[in-house]
Each structure stands twice: as C-alpha cells, then as structure tokens.
C-alpha positions in Angstrom: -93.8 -6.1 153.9 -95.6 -8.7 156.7 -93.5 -10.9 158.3 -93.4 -14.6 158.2 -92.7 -16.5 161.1 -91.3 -20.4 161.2 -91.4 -22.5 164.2 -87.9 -23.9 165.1 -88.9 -27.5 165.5 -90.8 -27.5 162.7 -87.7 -26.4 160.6 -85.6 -28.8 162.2 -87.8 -31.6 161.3 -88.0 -30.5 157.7 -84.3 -30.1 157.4 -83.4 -33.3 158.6 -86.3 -35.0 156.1 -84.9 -33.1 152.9 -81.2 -33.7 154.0 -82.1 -36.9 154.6 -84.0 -37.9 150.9 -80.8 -35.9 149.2 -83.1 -32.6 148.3 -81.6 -29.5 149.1 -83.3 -27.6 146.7 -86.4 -29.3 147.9 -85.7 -27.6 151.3 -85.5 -24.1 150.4 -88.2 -24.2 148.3 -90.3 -25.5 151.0 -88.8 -22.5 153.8 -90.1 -20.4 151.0 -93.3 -21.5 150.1 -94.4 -23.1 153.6 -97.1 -20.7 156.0 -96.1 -21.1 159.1 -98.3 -24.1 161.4 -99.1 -25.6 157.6 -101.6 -28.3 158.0 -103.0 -30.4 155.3 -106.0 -33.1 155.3 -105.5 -35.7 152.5 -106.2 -39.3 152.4 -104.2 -42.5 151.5 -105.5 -45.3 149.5 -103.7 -48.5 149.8 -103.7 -51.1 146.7 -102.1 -54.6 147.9 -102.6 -57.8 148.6 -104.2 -58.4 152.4 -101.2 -59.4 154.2 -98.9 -56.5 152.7 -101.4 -53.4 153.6 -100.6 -53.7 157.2 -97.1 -53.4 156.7 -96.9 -50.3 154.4 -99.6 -48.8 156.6 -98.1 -49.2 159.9 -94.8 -47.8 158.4 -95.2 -45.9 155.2 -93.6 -41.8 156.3 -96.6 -40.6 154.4 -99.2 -41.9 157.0 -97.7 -41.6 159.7 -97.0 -37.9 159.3 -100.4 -38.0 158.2 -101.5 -35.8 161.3 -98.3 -33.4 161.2 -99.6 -30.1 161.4 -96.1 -28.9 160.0 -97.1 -30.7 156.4 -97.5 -28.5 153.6 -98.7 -28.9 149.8 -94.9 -28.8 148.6 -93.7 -31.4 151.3 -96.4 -33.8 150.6 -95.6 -33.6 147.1 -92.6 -34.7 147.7 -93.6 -37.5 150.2 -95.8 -38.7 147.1 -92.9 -39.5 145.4 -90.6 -40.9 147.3 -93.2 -43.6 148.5 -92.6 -46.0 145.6 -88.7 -46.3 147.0 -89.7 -46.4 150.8 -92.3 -49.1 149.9 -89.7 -51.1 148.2 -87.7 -51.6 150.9 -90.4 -52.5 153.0 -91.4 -55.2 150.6 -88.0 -56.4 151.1 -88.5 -57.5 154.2 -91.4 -60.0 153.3 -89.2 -61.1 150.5 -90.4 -59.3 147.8 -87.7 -58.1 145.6 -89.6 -57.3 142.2 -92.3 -55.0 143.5 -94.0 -52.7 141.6 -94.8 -49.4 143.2 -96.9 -46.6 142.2 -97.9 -43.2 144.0 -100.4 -41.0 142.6 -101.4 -37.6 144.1 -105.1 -37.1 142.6 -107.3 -34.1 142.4 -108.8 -33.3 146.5 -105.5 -34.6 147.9 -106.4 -38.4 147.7 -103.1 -40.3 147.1 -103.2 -44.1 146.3 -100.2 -46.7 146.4 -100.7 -49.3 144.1 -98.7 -52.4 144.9 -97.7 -55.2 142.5 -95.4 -57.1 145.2 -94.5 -59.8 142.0 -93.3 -63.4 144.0 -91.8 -63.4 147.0 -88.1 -65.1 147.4 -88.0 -68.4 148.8 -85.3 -70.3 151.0 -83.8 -72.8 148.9 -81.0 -73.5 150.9 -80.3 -73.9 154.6 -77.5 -74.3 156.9 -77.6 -74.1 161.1 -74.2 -75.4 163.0 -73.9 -76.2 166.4 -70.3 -75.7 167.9 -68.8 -75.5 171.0 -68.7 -77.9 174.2 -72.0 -78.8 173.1 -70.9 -81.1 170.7 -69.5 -83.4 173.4 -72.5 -83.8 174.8 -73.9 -87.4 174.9 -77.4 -85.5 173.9 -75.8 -83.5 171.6 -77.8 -84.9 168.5 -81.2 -84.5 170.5 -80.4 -81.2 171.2 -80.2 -80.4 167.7 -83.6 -82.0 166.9 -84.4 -79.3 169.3 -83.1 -76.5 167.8 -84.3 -77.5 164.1 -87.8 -78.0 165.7 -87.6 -74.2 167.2 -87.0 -73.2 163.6 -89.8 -71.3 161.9 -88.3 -70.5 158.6 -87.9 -74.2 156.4 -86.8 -74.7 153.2 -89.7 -73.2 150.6 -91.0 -71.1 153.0 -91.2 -67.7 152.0 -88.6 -64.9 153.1 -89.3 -62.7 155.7 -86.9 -60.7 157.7 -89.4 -61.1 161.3 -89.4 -64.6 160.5 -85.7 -65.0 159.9 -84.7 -62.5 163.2 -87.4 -64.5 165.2 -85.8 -67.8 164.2 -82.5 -67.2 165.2 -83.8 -65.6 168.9 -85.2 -69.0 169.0 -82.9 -71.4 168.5 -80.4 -69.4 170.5 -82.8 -69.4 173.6 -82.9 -73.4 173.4 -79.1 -73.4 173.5 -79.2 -71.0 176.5 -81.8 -72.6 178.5 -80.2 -76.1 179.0 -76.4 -75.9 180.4 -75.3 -73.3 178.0 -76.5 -69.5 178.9 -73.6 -68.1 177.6 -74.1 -69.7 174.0 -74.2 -66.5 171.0 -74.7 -66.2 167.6 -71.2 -66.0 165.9 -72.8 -66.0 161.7 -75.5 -65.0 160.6 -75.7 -64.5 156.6 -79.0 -64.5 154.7 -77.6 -64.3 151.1 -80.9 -63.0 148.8 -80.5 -63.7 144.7 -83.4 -60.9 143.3 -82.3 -62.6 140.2 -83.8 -66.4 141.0 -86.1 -65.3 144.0 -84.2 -67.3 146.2 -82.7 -67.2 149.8 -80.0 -69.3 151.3 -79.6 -68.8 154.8 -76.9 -69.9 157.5 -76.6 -69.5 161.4 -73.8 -71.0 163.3 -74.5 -71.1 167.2 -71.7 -71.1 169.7 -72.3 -73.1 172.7 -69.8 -71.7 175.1 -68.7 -73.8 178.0 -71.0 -75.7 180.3 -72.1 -73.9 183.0 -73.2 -75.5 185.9 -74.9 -74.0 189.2 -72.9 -72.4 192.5 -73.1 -71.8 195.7 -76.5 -70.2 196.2 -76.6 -66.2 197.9 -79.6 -66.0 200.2 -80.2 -62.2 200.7 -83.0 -60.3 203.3 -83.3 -63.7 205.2 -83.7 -62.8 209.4 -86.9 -64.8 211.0 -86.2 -68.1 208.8 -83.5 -70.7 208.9 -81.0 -70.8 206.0 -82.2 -74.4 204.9 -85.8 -73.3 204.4 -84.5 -71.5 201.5 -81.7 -73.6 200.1 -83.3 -77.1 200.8 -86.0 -76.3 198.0 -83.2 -75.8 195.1 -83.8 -78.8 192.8 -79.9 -78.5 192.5 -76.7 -79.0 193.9 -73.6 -76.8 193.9 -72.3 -78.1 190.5 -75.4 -79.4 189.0 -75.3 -78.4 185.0 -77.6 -74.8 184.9 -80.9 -75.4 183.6 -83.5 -72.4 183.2 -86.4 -74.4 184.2 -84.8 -75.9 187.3 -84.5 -72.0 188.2 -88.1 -71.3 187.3 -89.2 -74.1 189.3 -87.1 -73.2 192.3 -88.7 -69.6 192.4 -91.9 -70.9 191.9 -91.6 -73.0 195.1 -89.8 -70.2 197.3 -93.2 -68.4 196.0 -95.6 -71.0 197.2 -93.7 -70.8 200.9 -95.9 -68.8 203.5 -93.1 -67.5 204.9 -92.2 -64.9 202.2 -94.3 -62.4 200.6 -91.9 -61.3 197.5 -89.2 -63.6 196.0 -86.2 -63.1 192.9 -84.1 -66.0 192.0 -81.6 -64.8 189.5 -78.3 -66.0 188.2 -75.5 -63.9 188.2 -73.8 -64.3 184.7 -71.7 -61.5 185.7 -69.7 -63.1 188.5 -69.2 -66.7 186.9 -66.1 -68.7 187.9 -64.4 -71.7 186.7 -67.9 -72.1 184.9 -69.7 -71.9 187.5 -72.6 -69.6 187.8 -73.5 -68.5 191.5 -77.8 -68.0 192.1 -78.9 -65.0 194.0 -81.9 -65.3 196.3 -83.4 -61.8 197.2 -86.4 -62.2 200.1 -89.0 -60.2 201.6 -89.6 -62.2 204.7 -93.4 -62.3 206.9 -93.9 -62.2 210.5 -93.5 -65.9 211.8 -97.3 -65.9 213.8 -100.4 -64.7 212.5 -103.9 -64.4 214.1 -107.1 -64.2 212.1 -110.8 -63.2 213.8 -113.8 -62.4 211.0 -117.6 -62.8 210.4 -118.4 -65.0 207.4 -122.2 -65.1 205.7 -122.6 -68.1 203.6 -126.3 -68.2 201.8 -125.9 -72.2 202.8 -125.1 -72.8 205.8 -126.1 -69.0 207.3 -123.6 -66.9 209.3 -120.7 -67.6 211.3 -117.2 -66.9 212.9 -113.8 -67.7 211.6 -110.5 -67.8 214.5 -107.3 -69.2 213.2 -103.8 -69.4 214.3 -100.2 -69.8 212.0 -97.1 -70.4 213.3 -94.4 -70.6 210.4 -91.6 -71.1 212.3 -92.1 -74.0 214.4 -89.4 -76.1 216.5 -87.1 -73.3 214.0 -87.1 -75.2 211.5 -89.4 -73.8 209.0 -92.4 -75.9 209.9 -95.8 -74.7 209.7 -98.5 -75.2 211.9 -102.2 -73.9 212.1 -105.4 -74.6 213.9 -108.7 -73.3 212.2 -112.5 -72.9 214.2 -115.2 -72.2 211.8 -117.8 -71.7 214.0 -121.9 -71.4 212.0 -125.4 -72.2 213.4 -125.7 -75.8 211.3 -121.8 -76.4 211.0 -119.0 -76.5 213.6 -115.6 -77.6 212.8 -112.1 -77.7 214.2 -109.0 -78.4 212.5 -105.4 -78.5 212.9 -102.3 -79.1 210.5 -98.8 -79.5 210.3 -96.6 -78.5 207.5 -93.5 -79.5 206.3 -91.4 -77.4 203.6 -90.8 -78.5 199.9 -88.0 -80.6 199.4 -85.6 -81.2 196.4 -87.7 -83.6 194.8 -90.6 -81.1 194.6 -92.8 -83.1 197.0 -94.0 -81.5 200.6 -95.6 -83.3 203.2 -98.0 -82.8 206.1 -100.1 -84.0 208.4 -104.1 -82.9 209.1 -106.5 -84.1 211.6 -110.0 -82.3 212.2 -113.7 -82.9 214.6 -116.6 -81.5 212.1 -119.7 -81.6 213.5 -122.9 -80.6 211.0 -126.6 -80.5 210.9 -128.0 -80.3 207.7 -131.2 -81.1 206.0 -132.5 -83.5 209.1 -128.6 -85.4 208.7 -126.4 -84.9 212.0 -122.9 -86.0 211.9 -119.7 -86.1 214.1 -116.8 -86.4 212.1 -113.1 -87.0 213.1 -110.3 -87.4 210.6 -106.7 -87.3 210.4 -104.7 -88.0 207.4 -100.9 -87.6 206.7 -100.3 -86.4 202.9 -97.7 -86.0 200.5 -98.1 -82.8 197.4 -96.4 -82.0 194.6 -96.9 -78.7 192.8 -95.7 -78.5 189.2 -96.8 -75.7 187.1 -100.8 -75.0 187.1 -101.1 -78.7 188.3 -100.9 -80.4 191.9 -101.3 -83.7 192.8 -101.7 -85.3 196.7 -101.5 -88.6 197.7 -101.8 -90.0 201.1 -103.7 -92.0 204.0 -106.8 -91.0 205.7 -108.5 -92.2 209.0 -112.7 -91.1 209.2 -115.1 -92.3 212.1 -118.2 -90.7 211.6 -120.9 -90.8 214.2 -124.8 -89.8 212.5 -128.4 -89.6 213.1 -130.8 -89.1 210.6 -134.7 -87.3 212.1 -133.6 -87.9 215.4 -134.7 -91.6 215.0 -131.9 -93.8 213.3 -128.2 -93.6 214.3 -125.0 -96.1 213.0 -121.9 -95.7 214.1 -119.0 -95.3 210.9 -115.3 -95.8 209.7 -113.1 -96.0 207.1 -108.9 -96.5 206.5 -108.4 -95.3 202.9 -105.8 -94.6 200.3 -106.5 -91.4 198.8 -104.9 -89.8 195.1 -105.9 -86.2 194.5 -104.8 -84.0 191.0 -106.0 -80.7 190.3 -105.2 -78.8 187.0 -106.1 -74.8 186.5 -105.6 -73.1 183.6 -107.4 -70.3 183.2 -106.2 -67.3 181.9 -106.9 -65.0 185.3 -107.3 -67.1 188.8 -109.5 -64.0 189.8 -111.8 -63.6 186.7 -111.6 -66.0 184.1 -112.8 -65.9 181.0 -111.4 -68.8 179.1 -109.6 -71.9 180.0 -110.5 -74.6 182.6 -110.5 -76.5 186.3 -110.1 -79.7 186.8 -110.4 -82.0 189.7 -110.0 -85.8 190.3 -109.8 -87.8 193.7 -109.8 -92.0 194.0 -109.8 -93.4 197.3 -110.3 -96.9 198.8 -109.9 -98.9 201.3 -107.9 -101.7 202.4 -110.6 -104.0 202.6 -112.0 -104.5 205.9 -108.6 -103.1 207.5 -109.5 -100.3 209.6 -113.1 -99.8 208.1 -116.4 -100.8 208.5 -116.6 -102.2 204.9 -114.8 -102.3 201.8 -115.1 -98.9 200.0 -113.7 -97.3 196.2 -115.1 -93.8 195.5 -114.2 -92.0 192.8 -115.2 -87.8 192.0 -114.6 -85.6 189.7 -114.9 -82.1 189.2 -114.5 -79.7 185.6 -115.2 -76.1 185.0 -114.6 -74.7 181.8 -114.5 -71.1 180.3 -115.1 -69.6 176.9 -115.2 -66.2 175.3 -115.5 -66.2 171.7 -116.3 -62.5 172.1 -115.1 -61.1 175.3 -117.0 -57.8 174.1 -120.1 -59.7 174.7 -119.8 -62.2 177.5 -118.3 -65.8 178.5 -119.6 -68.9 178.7 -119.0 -70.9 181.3 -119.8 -75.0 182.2 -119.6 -77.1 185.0 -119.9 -80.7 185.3 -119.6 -82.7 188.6 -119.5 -87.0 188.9 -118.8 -88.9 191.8 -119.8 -93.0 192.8 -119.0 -94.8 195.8 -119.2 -98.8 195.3 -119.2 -100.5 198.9 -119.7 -103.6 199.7 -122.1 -102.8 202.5 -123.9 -99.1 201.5 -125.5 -98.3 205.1 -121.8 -99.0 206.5 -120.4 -95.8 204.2 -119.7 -93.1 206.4 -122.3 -89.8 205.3 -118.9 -87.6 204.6 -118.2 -89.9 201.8 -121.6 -90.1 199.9 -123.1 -87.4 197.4 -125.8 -84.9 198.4 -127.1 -81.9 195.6 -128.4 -78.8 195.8 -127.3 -75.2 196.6 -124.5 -72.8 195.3 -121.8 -74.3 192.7 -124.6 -77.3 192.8 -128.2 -77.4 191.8 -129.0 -73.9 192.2 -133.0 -73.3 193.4 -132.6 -76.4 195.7 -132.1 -75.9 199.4 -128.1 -76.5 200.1 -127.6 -80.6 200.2 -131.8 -81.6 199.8 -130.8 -83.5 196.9 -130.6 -87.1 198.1 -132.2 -90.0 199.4 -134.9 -89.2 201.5 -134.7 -90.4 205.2 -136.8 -90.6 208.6 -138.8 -87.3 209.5 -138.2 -85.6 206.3 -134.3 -85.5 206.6 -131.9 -86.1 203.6 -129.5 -88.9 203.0 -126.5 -89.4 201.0 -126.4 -91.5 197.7 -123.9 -93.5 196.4 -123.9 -91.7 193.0 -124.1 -87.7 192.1 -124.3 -85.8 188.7 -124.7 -81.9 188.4 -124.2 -79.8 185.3 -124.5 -76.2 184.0 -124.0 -74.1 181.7 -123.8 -70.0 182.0 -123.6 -67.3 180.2 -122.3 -63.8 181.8 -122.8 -60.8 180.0 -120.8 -57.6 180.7 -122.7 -54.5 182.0 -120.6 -52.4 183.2 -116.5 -52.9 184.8 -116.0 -56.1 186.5 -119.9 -56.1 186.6 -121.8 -59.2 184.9 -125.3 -60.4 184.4 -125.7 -64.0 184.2 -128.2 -66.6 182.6 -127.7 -70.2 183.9 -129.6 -73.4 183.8 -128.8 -76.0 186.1 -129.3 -79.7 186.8 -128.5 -82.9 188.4 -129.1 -85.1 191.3 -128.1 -87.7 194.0 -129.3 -91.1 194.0 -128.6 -94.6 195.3 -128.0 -95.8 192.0 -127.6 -94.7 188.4 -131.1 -96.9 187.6 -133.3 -95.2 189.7 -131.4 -91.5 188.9 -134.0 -88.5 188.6 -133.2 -85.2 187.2 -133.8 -82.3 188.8 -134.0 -79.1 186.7 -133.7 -75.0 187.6 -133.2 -72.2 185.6 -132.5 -68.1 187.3 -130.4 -65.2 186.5 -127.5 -63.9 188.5 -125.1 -60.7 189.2 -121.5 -61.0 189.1 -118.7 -59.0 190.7 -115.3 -59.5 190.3 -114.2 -58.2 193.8 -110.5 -57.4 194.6 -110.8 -60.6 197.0 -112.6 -62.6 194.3 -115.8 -63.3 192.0 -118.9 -62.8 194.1 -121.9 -64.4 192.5 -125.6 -63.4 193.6 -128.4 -66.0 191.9 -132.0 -65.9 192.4 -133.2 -69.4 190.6 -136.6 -71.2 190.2 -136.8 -74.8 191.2 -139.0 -77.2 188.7 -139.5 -79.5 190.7 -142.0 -77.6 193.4 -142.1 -74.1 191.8 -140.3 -72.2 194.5 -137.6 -69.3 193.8 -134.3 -69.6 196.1 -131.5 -67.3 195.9 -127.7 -68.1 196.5 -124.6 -66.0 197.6 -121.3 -67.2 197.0 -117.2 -66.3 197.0 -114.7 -67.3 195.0 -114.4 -70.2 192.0 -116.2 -73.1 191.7 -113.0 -74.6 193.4 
C-alpha cells in the first residue's frame, strides 16, 4: 500500500480554515482526498463596480491564497462557496447592506464573483459632543467649528467604515493638539437600519483637563549653557500645551549649530497637578570647527576655501565665524556674529565682509556690514535689517567712481519642494526690497527690488521633470552712475543665461568691460529625463538679459543639453550650451539648487 505523507503546517492551516467556516466533515474529506504539496492554478474574475473591485481583491481568502501551494481541488471548492458570505461582509464596510453575491467555479478552474452591491446606506443623522473642561473654554464654540471641519463623513454621504474610523482619529487629534492631549473617545455608536439604508452616527469626545507645560528636562547637555536650550521654548512653565508650540520648539533646537541630533517629547506619563513636564534629549557638537578645501567653479575658475566657527563664544551660546574664499577673479573676506533664537522665534546677527572681484573688465572693492534680524517658520524665512556698502570700481582700467549706500533691507524665502536634495515637484521662492533713506548715508536715493522663482513638475516621474526658472530685479535711483556695481544686474553664466560668459550680460563699458544695468530678466525652462539612478539628461533653453532700462531691453537666447547627478552632497549639473547671439558653444559646472 504507498504511503501518503502530509506536511504539518499545511495541516494546521487547513484545520484552522475548516474549524473556522464550521466544516468538519469538509476537513476530513480534504486529509483524505488532498496529495501532499497540492498546488492548483485557477483564475478569479471580478464583476463590480470600479470602486468595489479593489476592495474584494485586496481581501477576498480566495485570492489571496491564490498562490498557496497547500490548495487543492476540494478546498477550492469550498473557498468558491463561501465567497458570496465573505464578500458580504466586506461590502458592509462601504455601506452596502443588500448585496448580491454570486461565485461560480467554471470549467478550466476560472471562478467569477459577480457583485450587485444594490445602494449603499447613507448617514441621515449625526451627533458629535464635546465635554469636559473644554467647554469652559472662552474658544470653546471655535473649537468646535474645528472639529466639525476635521469631519469627513456629513450628513448624505455614503457609509463607510474607513471613513467613519478615520473621522473619529480626526477630530480627536484636534482635541489633543491644543491644551487637551489627554482628551479620548468615551461613545462611539454607528447604528446601521439595512431596512431604510440609513446610518445614524454619534461620537462624544472627552476633553480631559487642561494641560499646560512644566518645567523643561534638558538631557546630554555638557559644552553648552542651559539657556541655549531652554531660552528657545516658545513657552513658559505653565503655558496651556499646544502640539505646534512643541514642533516649533524642536524645529529650532534643530536649526542650532550646536547640536547634531535633537528629541523634544512630552512626558504624558509623569504629568502632575496637570502639568506635563517636556523632555529634551541632545547630541551635542564640538564648540570650534576648522574648514580648509579646493573649490572649482566653471565661473569664476578655481580656488581655496579657510573658515573658522566658534559656537560657544563669551559661553553664552554665541556663534561666530570668519570665511576667506580665496579664487583668481574673486577674493573675499567675511565675518559674522550669531545670536541664538529667542522665544519670539526671531534671531539676530551681525555680518560685515571686504569683497574684492574682477570680472568681465569691472573691478570692485566692496565693504559691507549689516546687522539683521531672521525668523524661520516652517519652509519659510524672512530677514530684515540695515546694511552699510561702499564700493570702490574701475571699469577697463580707465574710469573709476567712488560708491555708497545706507539701506533698509526685507528678505523672504519660501521652499517647498518635496526633497531639498533632488526635487522633483514643488517650488523656490525668493524676494528682497531694499532702500535707502534718501541721501542719509548714500550717495543717492536708491529702491531695488529682486526676485527669484524656481518651480518643479513631474507629471510622470517615470519619464522626467520639468523644471522653470524666472529671475526679475530693478533698481530706480535718483542718480544711476552713483549706484554702487554690487547693487545692479549683470546676466550670463550658470543658474543665468547659460552659453554666455559668467556676468557678460550688461551694459557695455570702456575697453570691452561689462557694466551693470538697472533692470535684469532671465528665464528657463528644463526638462530632465531619467537614465539611469540619480542620473539625468537634460534639455534647456534659456534667455534673458540686463539693460539700463526696460525700453531699450534685448533678449538674448541659448539653447544646450546637460547631465545631472544627484550627489550625496547635492545636484551637480554639467551643461554644454550654444549662444545665439555669436554662435559660440560654452559649457557650465555647477553645485547645488538654483538657491
């Protein structure tokens, strides 16, 4: 007589599935009738509306044991039949109590599910309560408004149980977030009628107490003074607990050089007398660091980078650095003082800097020194503050003028892309306005205003992004050749006109040198198409110019083809681009985002 073997686990699973449905007999006949390693191939055809198939494929038992090697003639069989049942209370879920259900096993093992789903129930009544301290609140009733908004299930709307779970996860998070963590879910009663198609739902939300902030637990903290960390809390010991006022003071402890990793928690485990203490865990950096490299820049040619931070000065947090950028056509020297975010979410600091450039037949001197004030709030920062520039030039070693301006300056900057690093949809924006106080402190009376945008788009990220770049700037003085250089608008190079020589965009000057124009506008639009990981080719056309006026504005046009790589570091970008203008090719290499 030859033996039959039966794998254990296989037997186990079977078991529990026949115990399960109620089909004992079902069981032995399959231990009788099964081979052992049974394997069948069959195929399921689906018959239901679009939005249903999903559902009953994803979770139907008779596809996904499809691949079971365990299954056998008899248990699929019996999978057939039971579908109808299974399928029904899936359907349930959407709010579809009348479904019709039918499961036919046809000749080659082809089974299809026909599905009549009939209407769906709808919510004809609804009831969500707010108790607790909540109610005592003086913005109790805008609160609520809240809370209704964060509901996704409205009268009429058909039933669904996601919907209806998902709703309730909702509206307790916007209790929670805002003086009330400890705010639950006491009923919760979704009364269906299969009879009248109808749903009547209610939630009651318990607030809880009021929980405001504690003292705050600084933990890992050695090189840095206690204040660093605690002055940046948007909060007092007291304060009512907010979520975001926690976000926000982790996101600023985050922006601090002084710390390379950063948790800000609540510990909802140790509150007393309603009061919820805030645990600060730090990984603190070394208070000095010292940076030597080589840097290659296709416009302005090689060079040599020193700096110097100190983030720890007079021990109090303070940080200072100094910064020599050292290349054949452009020398600068700068030095800053930092001071750390305060409560209100502003920092301040102060810069000064000598630049000293040759470019494009232009020489300049250049000393600044400004003292700022920056606020950082989500993907946006905005920077106001006063700037001193004296600017010495000579333009083809034949004319000089002597330059200076005391200005008023307002930056913001908005990115919101969806990677820093390698974008491929979203955008960058960038505004300044400056001006002067008339003749105070300035050669003449100057307003400029510039603007930056960079935007990102991939319809199909299979195939490539598109990406455009627009740049505007104007200067309006009251006397132009009093304007220091550093303040007028020169084209031409990388994230400019690419296939024009870096800055030879302009007015020209004496001896073939190039002079800055009160006005500027460069565009263009990209497309990088994927080759291989974090590899792109890219087709661009550019344009654009700088003028003295918008009148007498020219247009200059190239078009080229790129590489991209999206380094570790950042995007590095290699274009080769042919100028219209005289016919030449020029190439570009650059790091990073446009800015």
């Amino acid at each position: 007589m030859p033996s039959v073997f039966f794998h254990s686990d296989w037997l186990n699973r079977l078991s529990r599935r026949c115990l399960r449905s109620g089909r004992p007999l079902a069981l032995a006949a399959a231990l009788l009738a099964a081979p052992a390693f049974a394997a069948l191939d069959y195929t399921v055809d689906i018959q239901a509306p679009g939005n249903l198939t999903p559902l009953l494929r994803d979770n139907l038992e008779l596809l996904t044991s499809q691949k079971d090697p365990d299954i056998d003639q008899a248990w699929l069989e019996q999978l057939v039949k039971g579908t109808p049942d299974e399928a029904k209370k899936l359907l349930e879920t959407e709010g579809y109590f009348h479904a019709n259900v039918e499961a036919n096993l046809q000749e080659g093992n082809r089974i299809v599910v026909k599905v009549a789903p009939g209407k769906p129930a709808q919510i004809t009544d609804l009831t969500i309560r707010l108790d607790g301290a909540i109610r005592q609140q003086d913005d109790y009733q805008q609160r609520f408004a809240q809370v209704l908004e964060a509901w996704s299930l409205p009268l009429g709307a058909p039933y669904r149980q996601d919907d209806w779970d998902a709703s309730k996860r909702a509206i307790l998070r916007k209790v929670q977030a805002d003086r009330f963590p400890r705010a639950r879910i006491v009923k919760s009663e979704a009364k269906i009628d299969p009879a009248t198609d109808s749903a009547v739902l209610e939630v009651t939300v318990d607030s809880g107490p009021l929980i405001r902030f504690g003292r705050i637990k600084v933990n890992g903290l050695q090189r840095y003074p206690w204040k660093l960390v605690v002055g940046q809390a948007d909060f007092n010991n007291g304060s009512p607990y907010t979520q975001d006022k926690l976000l926000a003071y982790q996101a600023a402890l985050e922006q601090s050089p002084q710390f390379s990793s950063v948790i800000v928690s609540a510990d909802f485990d140790h509150i007393v007398d309603d009061k919820v203490p805030v645990n600060v865990d730090l990984v603190e950096l070394p208070r000095q660091k010292a940076e030597l490299g080589l840097t290659y820049d296709s416009d302005v040619g090689p060079g040599v980078r020193v700096g110097y931070d100190h983030y720890n000065i007079f021990r109090r947090g303070y940080t200072g650095s100094m910064l020599i950028d050292w290349k054949r056509d452009q020398q600068s020297v700068s030095f800053g003082l930092g001071f750390p975010r305060e409560r209100d979410g502003y920092s301040h600091s102060l810069t000064s800097s000598f630049k000293s450039e040759n470019i494009q037949g232009l020489k300049t001197d250049t000393i600044d020194a400004g003292a700022w004030r920056v606020r950082s709030r989500g993907n946006i920062e905005s920077r106001m503050g006063v700037e001193f520039l004296k600017e010495s030039e000579e333009a083809g070693g034949v004319s000089s003028r002597d330059t200076h301006v005391t200005q008023l300056v307002y930056g913001w900057t908005q990115r919101a892309v969806d990677d820093l690093m390698r974008p491929r949809s979203g955008y960058l924006l960038d505004a300044r306005v400056s001006g002067s106080l008339g003749l105070l402190g300035s050669s003449t009376s100057i307003v400029r205003g510039y603007g930056r945008a960079v935007g990102y788009w991939s319809p199909f990220p299979k195939y490539g992004t598109f990406v455009g770049r627009l740049e505007l700037g104007q200067v309006w003085a009251k006397e132009g050749a009093q304007v220091p250089s550093a303040l007028l608008f020169r084209a031409g190079g990388a994230n400019s006109v690419r296939g024009y020589d870096y800055q030879s965009l302009g007015l020209p000057g004496p001896n073939g040198s190039v002079l800055g124009g009160r006005v500027v506008a460069t565009g263009s639009i990209e497309y990088q198409i994927p080759i291989k990981p974090d590899w792109y080719f890219a087709l661009f056309t550019d344009a654009g110019n700088a003028a003295d006026s918008w009148k007498g504005f020219q247009t200059m046009h190239a078009n080229g083809v790129g590489v991209r790589w999206m380094s570790p570091v950042a995007p590095l970008s290699f274009d080769i681009a042919k100028a219209e203008s005289d016919g030449k090719i020029r190439w570009n290499l650059s790091l990073g985002l446009a800015f």
